[in-house]
ZAPA-422006 format. One record per residue (C-alpha): x, y, z; residue in one letter. Coordinates in Angstrom, 3 decimals. Layout:
! residues N
ATOM        u        v        w vexkol
ATOM        X        Y        Z      a
...
This chain:
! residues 463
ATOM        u        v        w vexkol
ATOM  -65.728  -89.806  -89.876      x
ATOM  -64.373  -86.547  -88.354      x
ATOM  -64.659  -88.062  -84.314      x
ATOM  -62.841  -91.107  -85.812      x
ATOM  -60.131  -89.449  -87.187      x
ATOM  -59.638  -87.007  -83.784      x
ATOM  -59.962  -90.378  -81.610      x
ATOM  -56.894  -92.065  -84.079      x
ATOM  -54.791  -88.771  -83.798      x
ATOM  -55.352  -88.854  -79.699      x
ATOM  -54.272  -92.082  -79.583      x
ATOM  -51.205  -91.594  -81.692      x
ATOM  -50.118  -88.179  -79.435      x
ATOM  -51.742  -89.162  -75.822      x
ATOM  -50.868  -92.861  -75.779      x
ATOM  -46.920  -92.213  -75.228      x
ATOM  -47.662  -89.704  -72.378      x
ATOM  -50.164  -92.150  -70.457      x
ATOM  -47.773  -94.632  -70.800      x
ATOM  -44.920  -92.612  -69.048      x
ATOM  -47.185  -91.203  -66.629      x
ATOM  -47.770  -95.186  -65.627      x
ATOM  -43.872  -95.483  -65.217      x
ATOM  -43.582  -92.252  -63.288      x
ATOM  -46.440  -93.591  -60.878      x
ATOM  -44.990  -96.951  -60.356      x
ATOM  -41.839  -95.406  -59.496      x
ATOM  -42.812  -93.264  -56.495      x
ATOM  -44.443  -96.190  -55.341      x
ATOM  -41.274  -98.404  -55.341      x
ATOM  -39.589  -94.982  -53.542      x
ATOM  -42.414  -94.846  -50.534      x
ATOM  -42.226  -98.645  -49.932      x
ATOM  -38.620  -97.775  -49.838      x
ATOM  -38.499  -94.854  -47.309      x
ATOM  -40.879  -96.943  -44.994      x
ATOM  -38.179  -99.991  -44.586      x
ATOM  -35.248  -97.355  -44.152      x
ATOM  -37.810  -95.790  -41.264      x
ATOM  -38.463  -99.243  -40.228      x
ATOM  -34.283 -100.180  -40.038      x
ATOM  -33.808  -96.691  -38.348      x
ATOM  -36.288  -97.368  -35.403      x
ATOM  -34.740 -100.705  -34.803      x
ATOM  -31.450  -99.836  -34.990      x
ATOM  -32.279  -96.850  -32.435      x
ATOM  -33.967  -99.746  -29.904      x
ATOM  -30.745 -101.662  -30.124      x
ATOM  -28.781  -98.544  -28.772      x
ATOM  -30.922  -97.775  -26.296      x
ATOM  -30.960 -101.107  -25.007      x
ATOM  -27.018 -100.819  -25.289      x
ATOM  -26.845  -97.509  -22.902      x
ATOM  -29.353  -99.582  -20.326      x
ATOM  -26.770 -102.004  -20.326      x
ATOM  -23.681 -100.036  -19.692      x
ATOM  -25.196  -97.907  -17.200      x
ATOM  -26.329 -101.206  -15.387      x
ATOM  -22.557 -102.704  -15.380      x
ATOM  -21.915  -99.132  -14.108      x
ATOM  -24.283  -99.252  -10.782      x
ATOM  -26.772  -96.158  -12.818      x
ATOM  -30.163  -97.168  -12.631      x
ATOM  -31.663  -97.554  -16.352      x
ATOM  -34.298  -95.088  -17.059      x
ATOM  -37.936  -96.088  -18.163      x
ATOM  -37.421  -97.850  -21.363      x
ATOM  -39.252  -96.419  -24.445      x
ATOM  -41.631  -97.585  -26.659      x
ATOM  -40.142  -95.805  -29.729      x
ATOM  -36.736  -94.394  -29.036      x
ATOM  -36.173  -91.382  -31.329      x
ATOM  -32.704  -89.975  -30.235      x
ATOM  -30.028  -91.350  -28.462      x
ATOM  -29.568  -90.675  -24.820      x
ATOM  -25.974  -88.360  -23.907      x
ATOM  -23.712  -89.389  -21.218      x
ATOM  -23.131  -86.759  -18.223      x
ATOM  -19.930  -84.626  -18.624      x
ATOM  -17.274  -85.656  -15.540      x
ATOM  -17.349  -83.549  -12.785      x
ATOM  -13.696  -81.064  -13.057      x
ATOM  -11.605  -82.053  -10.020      x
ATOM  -11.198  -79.862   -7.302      x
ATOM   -8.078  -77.203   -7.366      x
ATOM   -6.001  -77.468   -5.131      x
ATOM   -4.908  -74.290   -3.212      x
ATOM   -0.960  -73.677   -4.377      x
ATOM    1.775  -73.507   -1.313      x
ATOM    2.979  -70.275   -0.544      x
ATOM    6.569  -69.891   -2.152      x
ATOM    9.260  -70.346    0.812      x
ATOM   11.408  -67.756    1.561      x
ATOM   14.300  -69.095   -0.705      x
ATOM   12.340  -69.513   -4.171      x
ATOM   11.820  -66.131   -3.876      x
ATOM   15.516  -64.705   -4.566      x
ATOM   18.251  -65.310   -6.399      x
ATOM   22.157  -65.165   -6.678      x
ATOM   24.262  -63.941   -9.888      x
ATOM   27.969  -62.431  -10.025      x
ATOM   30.807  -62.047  -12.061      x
ATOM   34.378  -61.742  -11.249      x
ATOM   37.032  -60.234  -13.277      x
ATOM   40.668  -60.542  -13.009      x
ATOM   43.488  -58.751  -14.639      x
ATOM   47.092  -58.529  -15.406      x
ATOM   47.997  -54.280  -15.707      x
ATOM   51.441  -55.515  -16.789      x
ATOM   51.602  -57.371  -19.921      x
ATOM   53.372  -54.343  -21.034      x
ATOM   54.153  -50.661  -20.097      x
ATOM   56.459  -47.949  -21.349      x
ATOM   56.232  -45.840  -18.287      x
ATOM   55.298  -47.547  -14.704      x
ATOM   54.870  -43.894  -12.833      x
ATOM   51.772  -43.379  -15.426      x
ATOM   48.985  -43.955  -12.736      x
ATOM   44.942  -43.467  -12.761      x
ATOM   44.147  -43.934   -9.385      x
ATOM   40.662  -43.750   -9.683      x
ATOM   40.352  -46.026  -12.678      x
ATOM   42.629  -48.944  -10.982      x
ATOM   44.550  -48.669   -8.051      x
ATOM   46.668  -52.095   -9.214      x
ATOM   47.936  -50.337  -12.411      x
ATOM   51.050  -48.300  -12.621      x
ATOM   54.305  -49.573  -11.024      x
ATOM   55.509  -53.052   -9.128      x
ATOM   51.471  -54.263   -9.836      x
ATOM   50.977  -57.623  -12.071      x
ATOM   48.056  -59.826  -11.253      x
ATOM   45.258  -58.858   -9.478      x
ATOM   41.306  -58.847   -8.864      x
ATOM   39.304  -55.848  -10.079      x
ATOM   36.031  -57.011   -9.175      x
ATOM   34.497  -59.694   -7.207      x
ATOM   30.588  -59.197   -7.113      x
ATOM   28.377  -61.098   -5.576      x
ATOM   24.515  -60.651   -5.488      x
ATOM   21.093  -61.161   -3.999      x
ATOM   18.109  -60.058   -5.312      x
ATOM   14.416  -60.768   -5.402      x
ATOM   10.434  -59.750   -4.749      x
ATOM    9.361  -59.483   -0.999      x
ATOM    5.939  -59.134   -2.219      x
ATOM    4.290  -58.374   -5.511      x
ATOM    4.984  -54.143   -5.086      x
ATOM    8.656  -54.204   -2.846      x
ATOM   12.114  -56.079   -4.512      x
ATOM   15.390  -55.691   -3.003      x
ATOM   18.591  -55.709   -4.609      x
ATOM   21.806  -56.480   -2.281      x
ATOM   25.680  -56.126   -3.765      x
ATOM   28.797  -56.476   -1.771      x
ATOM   32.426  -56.417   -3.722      x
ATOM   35.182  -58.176   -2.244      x
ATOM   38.103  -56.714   -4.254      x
ATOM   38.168  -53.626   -2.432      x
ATOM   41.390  -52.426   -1.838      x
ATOM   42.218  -49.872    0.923      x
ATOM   45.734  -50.791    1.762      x
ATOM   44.933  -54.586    2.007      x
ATOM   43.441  -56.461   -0.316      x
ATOM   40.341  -58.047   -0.984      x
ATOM   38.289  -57.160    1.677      x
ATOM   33.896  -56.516    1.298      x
ATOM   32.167  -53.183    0.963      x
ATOM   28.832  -52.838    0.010      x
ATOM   28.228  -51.447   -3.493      x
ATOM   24.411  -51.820   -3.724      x
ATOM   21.743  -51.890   -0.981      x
ATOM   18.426  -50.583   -1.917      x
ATOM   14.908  -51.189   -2.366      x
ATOM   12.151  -50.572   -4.819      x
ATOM    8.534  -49.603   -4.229      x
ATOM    6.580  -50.309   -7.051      x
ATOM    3.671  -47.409   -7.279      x
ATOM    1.238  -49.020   -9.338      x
ATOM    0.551  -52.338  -10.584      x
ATOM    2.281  -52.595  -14.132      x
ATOM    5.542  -51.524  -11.927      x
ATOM    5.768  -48.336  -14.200      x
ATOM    6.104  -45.888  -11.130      x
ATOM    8.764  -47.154   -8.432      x
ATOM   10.989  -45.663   -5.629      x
ATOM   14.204  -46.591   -5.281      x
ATOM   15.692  -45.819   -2.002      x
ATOM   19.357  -47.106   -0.103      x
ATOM   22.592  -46.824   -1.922      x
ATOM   22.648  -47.113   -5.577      x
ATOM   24.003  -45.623   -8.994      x
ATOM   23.128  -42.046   -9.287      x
ATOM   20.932  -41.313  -12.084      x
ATOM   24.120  -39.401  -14.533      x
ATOM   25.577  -40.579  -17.502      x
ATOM   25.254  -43.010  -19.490      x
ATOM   28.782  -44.871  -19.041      x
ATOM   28.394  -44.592  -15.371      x
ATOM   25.146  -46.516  -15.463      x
ATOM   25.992  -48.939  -17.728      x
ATOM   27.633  -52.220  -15.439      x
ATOM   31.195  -52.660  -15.171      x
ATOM   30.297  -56.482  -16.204      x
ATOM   28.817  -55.087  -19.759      x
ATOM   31.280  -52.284  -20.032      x
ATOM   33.846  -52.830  -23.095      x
ATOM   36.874  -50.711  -22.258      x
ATOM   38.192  -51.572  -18.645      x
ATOM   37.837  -48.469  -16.865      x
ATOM   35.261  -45.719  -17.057      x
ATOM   36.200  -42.263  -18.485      x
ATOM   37.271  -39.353  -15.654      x
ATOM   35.161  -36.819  -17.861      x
ATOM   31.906  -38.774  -16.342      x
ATOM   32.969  -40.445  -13.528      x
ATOM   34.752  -37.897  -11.704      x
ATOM   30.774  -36.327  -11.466      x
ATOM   30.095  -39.503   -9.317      x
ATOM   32.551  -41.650   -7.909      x
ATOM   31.611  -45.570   -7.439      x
ATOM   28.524  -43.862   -9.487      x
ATOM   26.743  -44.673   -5.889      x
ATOM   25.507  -42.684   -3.219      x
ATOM   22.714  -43.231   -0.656      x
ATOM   19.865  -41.771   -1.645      x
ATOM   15.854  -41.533   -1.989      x
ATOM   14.886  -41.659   -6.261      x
ATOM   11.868  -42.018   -8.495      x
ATOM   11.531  -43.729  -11.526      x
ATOM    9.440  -43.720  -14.711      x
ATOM    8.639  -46.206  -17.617      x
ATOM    6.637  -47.808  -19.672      x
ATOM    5.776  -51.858  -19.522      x
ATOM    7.153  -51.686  -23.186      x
ATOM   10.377  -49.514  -22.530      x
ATOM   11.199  -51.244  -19.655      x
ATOM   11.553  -54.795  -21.352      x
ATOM   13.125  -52.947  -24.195      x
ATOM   15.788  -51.585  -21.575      x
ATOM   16.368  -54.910  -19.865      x
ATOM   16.878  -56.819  -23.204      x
ATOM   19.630  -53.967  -24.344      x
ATOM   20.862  -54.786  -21.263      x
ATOM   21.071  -58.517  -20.862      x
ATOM   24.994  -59.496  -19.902      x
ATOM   26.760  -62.370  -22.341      x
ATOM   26.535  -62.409  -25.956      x
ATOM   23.734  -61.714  -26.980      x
ATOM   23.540  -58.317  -24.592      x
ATOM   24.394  -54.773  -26.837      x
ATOM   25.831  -53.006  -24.010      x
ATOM   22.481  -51.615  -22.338      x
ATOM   22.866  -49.356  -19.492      x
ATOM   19.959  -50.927  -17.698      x
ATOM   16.597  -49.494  -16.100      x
ATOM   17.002  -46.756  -14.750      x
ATOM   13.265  -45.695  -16.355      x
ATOM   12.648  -42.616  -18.989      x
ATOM   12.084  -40.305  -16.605      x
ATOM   14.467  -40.015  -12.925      x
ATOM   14.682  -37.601  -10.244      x
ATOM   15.964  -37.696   -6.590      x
ATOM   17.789  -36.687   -4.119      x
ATOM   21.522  -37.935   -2.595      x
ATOM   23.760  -37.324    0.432      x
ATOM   26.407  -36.235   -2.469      x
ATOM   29.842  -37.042   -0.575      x
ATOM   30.025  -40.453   -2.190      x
ATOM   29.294  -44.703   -1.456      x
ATOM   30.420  -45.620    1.896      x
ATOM   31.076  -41.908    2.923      x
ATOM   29.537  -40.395    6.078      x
ATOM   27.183  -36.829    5.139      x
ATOM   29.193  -33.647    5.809      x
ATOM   27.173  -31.270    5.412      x
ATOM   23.809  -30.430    5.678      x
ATOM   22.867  -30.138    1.767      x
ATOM   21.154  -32.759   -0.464      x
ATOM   22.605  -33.224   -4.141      x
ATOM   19.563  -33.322   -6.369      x
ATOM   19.499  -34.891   -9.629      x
ATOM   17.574  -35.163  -12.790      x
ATOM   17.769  -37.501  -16.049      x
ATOM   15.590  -37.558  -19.147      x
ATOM   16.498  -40.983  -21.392      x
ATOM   14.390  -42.874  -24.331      x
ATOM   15.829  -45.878  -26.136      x
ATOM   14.162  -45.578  -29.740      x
ATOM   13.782  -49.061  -32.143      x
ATOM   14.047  -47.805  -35.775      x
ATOM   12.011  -50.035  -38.218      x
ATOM   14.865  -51.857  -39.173      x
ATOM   15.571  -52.905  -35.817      x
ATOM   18.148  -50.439  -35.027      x
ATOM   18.118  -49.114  -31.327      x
ATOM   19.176  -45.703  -30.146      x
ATOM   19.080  -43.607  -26.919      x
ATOM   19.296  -39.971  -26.242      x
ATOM   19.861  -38.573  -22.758      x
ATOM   20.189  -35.486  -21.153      x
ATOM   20.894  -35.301  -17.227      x
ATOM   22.179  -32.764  -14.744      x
ATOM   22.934  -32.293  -10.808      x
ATOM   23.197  -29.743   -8.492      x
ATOM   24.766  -29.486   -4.737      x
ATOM   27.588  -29.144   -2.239      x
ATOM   30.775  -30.926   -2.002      x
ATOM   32.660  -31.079    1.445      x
ATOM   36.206  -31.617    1.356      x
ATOM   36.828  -33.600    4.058      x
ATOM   40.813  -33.405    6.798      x
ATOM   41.962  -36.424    5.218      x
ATOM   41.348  -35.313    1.594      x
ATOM   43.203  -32.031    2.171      x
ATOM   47.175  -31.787    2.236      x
ATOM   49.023  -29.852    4.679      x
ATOM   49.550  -25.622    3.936      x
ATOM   46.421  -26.409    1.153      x
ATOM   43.846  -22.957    1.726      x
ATOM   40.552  -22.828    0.546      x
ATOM   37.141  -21.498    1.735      x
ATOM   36.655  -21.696    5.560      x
ATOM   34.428  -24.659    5.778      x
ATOM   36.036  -26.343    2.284      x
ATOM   32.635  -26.455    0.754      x
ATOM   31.550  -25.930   -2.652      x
ATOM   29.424  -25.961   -5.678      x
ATOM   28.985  -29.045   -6.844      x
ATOM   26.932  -29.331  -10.435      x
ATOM   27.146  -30.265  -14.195      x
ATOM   24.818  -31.251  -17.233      x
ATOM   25.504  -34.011  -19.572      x
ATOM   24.250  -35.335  -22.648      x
ATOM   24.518  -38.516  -24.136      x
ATOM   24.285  -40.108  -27.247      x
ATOM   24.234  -44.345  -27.883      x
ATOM   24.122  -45.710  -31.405      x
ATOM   24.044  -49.650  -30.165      x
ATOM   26.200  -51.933  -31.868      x
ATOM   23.809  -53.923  -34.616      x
ATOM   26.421  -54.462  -35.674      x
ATOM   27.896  -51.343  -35.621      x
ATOM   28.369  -48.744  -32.375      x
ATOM   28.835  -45.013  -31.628      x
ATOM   28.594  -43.948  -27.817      x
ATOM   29.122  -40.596  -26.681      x
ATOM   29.106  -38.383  -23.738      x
ATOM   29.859  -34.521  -22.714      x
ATOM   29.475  -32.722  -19.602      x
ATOM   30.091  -29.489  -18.434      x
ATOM   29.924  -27.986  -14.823      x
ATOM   31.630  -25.965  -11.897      x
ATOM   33.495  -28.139   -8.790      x
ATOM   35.955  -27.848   -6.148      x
ATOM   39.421  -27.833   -7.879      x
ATOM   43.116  -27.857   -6.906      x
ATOM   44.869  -24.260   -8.288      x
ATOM   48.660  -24.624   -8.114      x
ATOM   49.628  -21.067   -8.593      x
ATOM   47.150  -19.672   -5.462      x
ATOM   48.136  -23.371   -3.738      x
ATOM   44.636  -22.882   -3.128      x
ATOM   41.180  -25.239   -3.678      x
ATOM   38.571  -22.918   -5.478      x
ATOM   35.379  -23.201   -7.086      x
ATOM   36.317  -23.571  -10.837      x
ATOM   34.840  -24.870  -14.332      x
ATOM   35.450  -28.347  -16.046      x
ATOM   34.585  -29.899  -19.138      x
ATOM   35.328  -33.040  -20.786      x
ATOM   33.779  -36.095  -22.725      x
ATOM   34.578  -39.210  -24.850      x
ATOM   33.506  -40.903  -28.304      x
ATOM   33.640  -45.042  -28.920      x
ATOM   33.104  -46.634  -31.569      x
ATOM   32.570  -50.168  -31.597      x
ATOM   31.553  -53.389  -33.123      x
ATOM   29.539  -56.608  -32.415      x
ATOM   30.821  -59.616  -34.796      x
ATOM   28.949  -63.271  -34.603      x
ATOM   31.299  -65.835  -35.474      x
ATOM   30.169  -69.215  -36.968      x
ATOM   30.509  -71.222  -33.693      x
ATOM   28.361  -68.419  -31.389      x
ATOM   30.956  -66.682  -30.230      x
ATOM   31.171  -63.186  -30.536      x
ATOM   33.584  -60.236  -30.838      x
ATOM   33.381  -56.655  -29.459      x
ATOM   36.374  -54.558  -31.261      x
ATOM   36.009  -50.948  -30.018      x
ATOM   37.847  -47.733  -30.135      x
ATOM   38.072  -44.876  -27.739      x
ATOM   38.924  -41.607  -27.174      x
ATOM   38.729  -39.209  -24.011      x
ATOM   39.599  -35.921  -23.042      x
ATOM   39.330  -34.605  -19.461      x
ATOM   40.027  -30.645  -17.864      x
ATOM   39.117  -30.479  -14.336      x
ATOM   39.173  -31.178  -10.745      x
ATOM   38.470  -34.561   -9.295      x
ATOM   37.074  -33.769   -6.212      x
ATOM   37.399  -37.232   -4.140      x
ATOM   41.441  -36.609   -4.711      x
ATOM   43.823  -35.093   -2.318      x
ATOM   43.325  -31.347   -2.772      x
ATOM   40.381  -32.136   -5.418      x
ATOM   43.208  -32.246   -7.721      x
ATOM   43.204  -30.410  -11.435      x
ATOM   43.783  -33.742  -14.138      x
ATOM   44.130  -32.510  -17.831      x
ATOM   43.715  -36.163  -19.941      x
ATOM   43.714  -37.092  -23.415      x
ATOM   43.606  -40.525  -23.680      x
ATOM   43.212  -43.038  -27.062      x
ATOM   42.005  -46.668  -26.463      x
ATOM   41.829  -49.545  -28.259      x
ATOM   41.001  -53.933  -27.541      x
ATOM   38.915  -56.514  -27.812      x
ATOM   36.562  -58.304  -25.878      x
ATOM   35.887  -61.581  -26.906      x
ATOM   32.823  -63.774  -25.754      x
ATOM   33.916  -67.223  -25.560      x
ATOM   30.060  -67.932  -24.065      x
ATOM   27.447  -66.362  -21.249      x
ATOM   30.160  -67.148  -18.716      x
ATOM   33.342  -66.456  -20.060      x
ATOM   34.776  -62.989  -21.849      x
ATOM   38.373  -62.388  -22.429      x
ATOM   39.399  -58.468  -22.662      x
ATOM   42.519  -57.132  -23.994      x
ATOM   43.146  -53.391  -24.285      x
ATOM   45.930  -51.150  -25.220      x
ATOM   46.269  -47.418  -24.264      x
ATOM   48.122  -44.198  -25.227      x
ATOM   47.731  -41.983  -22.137      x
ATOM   48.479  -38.385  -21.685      x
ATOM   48.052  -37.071  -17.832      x
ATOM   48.940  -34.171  -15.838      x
ATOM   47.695  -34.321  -11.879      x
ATOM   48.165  -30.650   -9.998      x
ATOM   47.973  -31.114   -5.800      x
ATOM   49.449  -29.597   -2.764      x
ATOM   52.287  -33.010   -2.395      x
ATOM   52.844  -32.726   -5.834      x
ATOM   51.855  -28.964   -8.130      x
ATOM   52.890  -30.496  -11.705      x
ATOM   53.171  -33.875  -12.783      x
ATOM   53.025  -34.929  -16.214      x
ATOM   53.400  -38.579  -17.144      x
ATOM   53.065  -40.074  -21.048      x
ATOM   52.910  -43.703  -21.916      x
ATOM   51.895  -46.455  -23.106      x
ATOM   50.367  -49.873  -21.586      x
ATOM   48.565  -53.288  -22.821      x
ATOM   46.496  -54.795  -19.891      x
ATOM   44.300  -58.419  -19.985      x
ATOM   40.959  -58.761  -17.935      x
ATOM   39.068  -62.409  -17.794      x
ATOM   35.674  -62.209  -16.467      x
ATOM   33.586  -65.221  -15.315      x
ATOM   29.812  -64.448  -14.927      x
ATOM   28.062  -66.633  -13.263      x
């Protein structure tokens, strides 16, 4: 009775588990038969490609390998062969260099309250019986001769001696690149004098029309020829060239003239013979900071030191001075640029010692001067791309100027105001109105003081 009753309760708990253990058996069955027609498919399927590949190689002139009993991966086609480089052409001589310029012209008269109010080394056409005339006619030539030497070639031909409108070269000079990144170079020929910041800066950039006599009576034409070395970083000198850049989207740069510059100059001025036998040396320190909110601005300190020669035709008749009319020749500057984004400060001040006229003594001596100027300007976008500089200057000069007859004494104070407007990259339309204040001492004339007023035009074409 007892091995009945356990063989009814096995049934009744073990019957339900054999009969799912049948199932589960059957059903791995059904999955291996499965898996060996999906192997079966695969093979064939992998026969029919290979036979494909024999076939397109064949159309293609390949031999077709051995064929396979059982193919098990797919054969890969050769990568093409890259096609031979060709060796580039040397550049010719004329892809190497290129031509820019800009012209301006200008009308001194629009209106003046006293013609005998002159600035003759500002612009020879202003003052009386002048109207129309050419200020500047530049044309120039620059490019790489190899990878380490550029040249940079620029004649004017709105010089005026006299007659008008005749060429003189402004710029000749090459550079020497030191190292590879071009942060090292040497400058030598005739070119702008490493002093100031104004003096630097291009005439075709400059807002007001004329340059201020506190800084450019240091170095007239701001040229001399000369032997200079330069120093910058990749970074700084990209950053210099954008500031810069000429049309409107330039802020008035001064242009590369590195952080670091030192040299030596003849020191009698561009397109002047040496007369004596000392060097000017110079020296400029100048770093153009970008603030994190974009804002640029450059600090500058520079100074030079030599001999100035008064030449027979820069002396008037019965005028004394020292026996061989040489002198001291020096100064130190600073200078401070806030760049217009969109609002400007500029500012320079020198002080130094220089031939100058003395009309008690009738006498040239060796005698201080000082003098700077502040601007303040503005760069407005308007809605079609044009843009608008408005700026404001004021300048104040006590010295001599020593490429005058007699290195004449000039006191100035001098207000400024216009408006350049940038029509595009080619064309800029100035217009600038003055309150002048000038007294010139020399041996043909001992006191002359002449107040006024005058509103002048300038269109430039760049091109």
């Amino acid at each position: 009775m007892r091995l009945r009753a356990i063989a009814v309760l096995a049934a009744l708990f073990l019957g339900p588990c054999l009969a799912q253990e049948t199932e589960i058996l059957k059903a791995i069955e059904e999955l291996s038969e499965r898996q060996r027609q999906l192997a079966a498919e695969t093979a064939s399927r992998m026969q029919d490609l290979a036979r494909a590949i024999d076939e397109l190689k064949a159309k293609l002139g390949k031999p077709a390998p051995q064929q396979a009993a059982a193919v098990t991966a797919p054969q890969v086609a050769e990568a093409p062969k890259p096609a031979p480089v060709k060796p580039t052409a040397p550049m010719r001589w004329y892809e190497k260099y290129s031509f820019r310029g800009y012209t301006q012209f200008r009308h001194n008269r629009v209106y003046t309250s006293n013609p005998q109010l002159l600035c003759q080394s500002c612009d020879r056409n202003a003052g009386a019986n002048t109207n129309l005339s050419f200020r500047r006619a530049r044309f120039v030539l620059f490019g790489d001769v190899n990878d380490r030497i550029s040249f940079y070639f620029q004649p004017d031909f709105a010089s005026t001696s006299g007659n008008l409108h005749f060429g003189q070269i402004r710029d000749l000079y090459f550079d020497i690149a030191l190292d590879r990144a071009k942060e090292w170079r040497v400058r030598a020929g005739q070119a702008k004098l490493p002093f100031g910041f104004e003096n630097l800066q291009s005439s075709q950039n400059r807002m007001a029309l004329d340059r201020t006599d506190a800084l450019n009576t240091a170095t007239p034409n701001e040229r001399d020829l000369g032997v200079f070395a330069y120093w910058a970083p990749r970074e700084i000198r990209r950053r210099l060239a954008t500031l810069a850049a000429a049309g409107p989207a330039g802020l008035k740069g001064s242009g590369d003239y590195g952080v670091v510059g030192f040299g030596v100059a003849n020191g009698q001025g561009a397109n002047r013979a040496e007369d004596n036998n000392a060097l000017h040396y110079f020296g400029r320190v100048a770093y153009p900071w970008k603030l994190k909110n974009e804002q640029h601005v450059e600090l500058g300190i520079q100074a030079y030191t030599g001999f100035y020669t008064l030449t027979s035709d820069q002396r008037s008749t019965g005028t004394q001075g020292r026996a061989d009319f040489r002198y001291p020749d020096r100064r130190l500057a600073g200078s401070f640029v806030w760049y217009p984004q969109p609002l400007g400060i500029q500012a320079e001040y020198n002080y130094g010692k220089g031939p100058q006229y003395n009309s008690f003594s009738k006498t040239i001596e060796a005698a201080a001067l000082r003098g700077g100027y502040i601007q303040a300007m503005y760069r407005g976008r308007l809605t079609n791309g044009q843009v608008l500089f408005p700026f404001a200057r004021y300048q104040y000069y006590d010295g001599g100027k020593k490429i005058e007859l007699d290195a004449a004494r000039h006191r100035v104070r001098e207000a400024e105001f216009g408006l350049e407007w940038h029509w595009n990259n080619f064309l800029e339309l100035t217009g600038a109105f003055v309150h002048s204040d000038r007294t010139v001492e020399n041996g043909r004339t001992p006191f002359v003081r002449q107040i006024g007023n005058y509103l002048r035009l300038q269109l430039q074409v760049n091109y």
